[in-house]
Residue frames relative to the residue before (quaternion, step in Angstrom):
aa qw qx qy qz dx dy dz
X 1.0000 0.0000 0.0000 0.0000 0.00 0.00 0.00
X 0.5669 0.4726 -0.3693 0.5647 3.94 0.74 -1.22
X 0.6643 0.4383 -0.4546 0.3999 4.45 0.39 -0.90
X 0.6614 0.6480 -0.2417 0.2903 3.13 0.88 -0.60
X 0.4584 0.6774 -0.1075 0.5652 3.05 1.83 -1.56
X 0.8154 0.4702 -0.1205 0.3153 3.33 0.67 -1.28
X 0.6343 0.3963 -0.2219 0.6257 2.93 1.24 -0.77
X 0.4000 0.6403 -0.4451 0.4815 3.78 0.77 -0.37
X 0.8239 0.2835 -0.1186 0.4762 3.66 -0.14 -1.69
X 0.6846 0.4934 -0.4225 0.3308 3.58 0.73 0.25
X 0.5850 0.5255 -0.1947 0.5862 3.02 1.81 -0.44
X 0.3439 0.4291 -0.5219 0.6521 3.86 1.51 0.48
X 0.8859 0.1719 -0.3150 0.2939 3.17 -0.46 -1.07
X 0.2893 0.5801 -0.6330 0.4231 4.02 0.43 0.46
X 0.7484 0.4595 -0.2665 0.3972 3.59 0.61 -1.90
X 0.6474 0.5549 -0.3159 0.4162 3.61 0.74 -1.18
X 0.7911 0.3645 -0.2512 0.4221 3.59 0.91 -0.42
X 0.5070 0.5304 -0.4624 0.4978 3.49 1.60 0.02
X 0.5205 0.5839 -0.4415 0.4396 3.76 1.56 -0.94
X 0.5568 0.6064 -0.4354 0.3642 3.77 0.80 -1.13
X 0.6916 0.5032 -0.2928 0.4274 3.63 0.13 -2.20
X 0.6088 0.6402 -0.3328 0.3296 3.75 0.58 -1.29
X 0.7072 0.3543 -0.2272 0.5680 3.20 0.91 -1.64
X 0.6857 0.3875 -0.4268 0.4445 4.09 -0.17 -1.04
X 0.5746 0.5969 -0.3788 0.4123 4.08 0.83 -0.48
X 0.6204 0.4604 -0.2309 0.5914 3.49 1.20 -1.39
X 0.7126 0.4150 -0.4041 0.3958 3.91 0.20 -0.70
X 0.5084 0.7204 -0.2951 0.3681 3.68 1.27 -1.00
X 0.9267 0.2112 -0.0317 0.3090 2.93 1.02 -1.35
X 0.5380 0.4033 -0.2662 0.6907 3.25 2.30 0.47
X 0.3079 -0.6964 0.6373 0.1185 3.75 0.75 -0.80
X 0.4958 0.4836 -0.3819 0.6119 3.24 1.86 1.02
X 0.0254 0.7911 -0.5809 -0.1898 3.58 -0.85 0.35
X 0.6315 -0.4719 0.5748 0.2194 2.91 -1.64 1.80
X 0.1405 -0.5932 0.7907 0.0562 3.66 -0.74 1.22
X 0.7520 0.4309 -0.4242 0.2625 3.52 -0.13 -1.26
X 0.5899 0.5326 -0.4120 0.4456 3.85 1.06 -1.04
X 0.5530 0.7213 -0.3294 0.2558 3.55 0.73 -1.13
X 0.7339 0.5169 -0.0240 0.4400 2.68 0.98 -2.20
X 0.6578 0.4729 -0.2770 0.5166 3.47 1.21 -1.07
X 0.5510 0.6554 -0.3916 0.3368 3.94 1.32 -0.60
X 0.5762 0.7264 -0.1009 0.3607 2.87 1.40 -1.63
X 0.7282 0.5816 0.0267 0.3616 3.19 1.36 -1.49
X 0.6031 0.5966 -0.1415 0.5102 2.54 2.32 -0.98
X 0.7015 0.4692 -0.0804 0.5304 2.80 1.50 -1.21
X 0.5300 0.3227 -0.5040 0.6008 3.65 0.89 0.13
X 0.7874 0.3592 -0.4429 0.2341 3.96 -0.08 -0.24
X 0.4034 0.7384 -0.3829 0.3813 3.55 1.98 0.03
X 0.7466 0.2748 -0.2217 0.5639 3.37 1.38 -1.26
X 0.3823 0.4463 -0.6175 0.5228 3.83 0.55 0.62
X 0.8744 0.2937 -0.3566 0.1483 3.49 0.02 -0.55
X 0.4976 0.6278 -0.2776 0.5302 3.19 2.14 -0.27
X 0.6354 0.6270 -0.4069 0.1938 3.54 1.00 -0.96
X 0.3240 -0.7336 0.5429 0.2494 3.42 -0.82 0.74
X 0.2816 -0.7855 0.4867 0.2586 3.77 -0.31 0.66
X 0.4662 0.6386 -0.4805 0.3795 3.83 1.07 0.02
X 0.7605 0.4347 -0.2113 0.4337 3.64 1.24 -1.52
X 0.7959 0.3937 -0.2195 0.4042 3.76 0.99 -0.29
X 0.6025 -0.6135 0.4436 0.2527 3.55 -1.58 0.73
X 0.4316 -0.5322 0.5234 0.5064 3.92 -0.84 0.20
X 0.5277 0.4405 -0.6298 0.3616 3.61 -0.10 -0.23
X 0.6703 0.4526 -0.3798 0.4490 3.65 0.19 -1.27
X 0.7843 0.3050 -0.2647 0.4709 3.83 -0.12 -0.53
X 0.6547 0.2907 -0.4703 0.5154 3.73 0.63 0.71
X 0.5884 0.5014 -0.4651 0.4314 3.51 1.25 -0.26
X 0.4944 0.6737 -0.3828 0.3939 3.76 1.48 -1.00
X 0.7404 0.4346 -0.1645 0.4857 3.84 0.91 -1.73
X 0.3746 0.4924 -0.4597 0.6371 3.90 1.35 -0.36
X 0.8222 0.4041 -0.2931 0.2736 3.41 -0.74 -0.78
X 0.8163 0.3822 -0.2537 0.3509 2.93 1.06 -1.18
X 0.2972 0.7113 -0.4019 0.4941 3.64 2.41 -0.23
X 0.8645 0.2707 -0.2807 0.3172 3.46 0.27 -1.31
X 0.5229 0.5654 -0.3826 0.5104 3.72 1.10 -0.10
X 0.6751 0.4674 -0.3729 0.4320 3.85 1.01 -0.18
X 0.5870 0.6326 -0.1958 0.4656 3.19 1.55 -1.05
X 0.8676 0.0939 -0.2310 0.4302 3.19 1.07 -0.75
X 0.1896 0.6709 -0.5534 0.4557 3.22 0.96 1.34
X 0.5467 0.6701 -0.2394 0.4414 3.12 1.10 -1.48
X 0.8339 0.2582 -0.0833 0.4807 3.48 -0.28 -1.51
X 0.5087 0.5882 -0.4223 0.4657 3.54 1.13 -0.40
X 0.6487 0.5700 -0.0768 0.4984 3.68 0.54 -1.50
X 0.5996 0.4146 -0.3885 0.5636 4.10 1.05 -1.10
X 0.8161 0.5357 -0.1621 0.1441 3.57 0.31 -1.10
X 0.7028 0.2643 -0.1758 0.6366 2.97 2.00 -0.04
C-alpha cells in the first residue's frame, strides 16, 4: 500500500510541475498572471500532501494547519472564480 502511495505522489508532482511550466509559460506570454491557475496549482499541491501524509510522522498542529491552508486556498479559488 505505502509503494503505492508512493508512486501515486510522484505522479502529482510530475503534474504539479507541468501545472508550474503552464503557469510561468502563460505569464511569458501575456505578462499576466493566471491567479486562478496559480491558485488551483496550489490546491494540487496541498491535496498531494494530504494524500502522501503519513499520520504516524506528524503533529495535529501540522494537520489543522494542512486543513487551514487547504480552507483558505478553496475559499479563494472561490471568490477568485465569483469575480470573473
Amino acid at each position: 500500500m505505502k509503494d503505492i502511495l508512493q508512486v501515486f505522489g510522484a505522479v502529482m508532482a510530475v503534474l504539479i510541475a507541468i501545472e508550474i511550466f503552464i503557469n510561468i509559460r502563460l505569464y511569458l506570454g501575456s505578462n499576466v498572471i493566471p491567479v486562478q491557475l496559480v491558485i488551483a496549482t496550489a490546491l494540487m499541491a496541498i491535496a498531494r500532501k494530504v494524500i502522501v501524509l503519513d499520520l504516524a510522522l506528524v503533529s495535529a498542529e501540522q494537520i489543522v494547519g494542512i486543513g487551514i491552508t487547504a480552507l483558505a486556498l478553496g475559499i479563494c479559488y472561490w471568490l477568485v472564480q465569483q469575480k470573473t
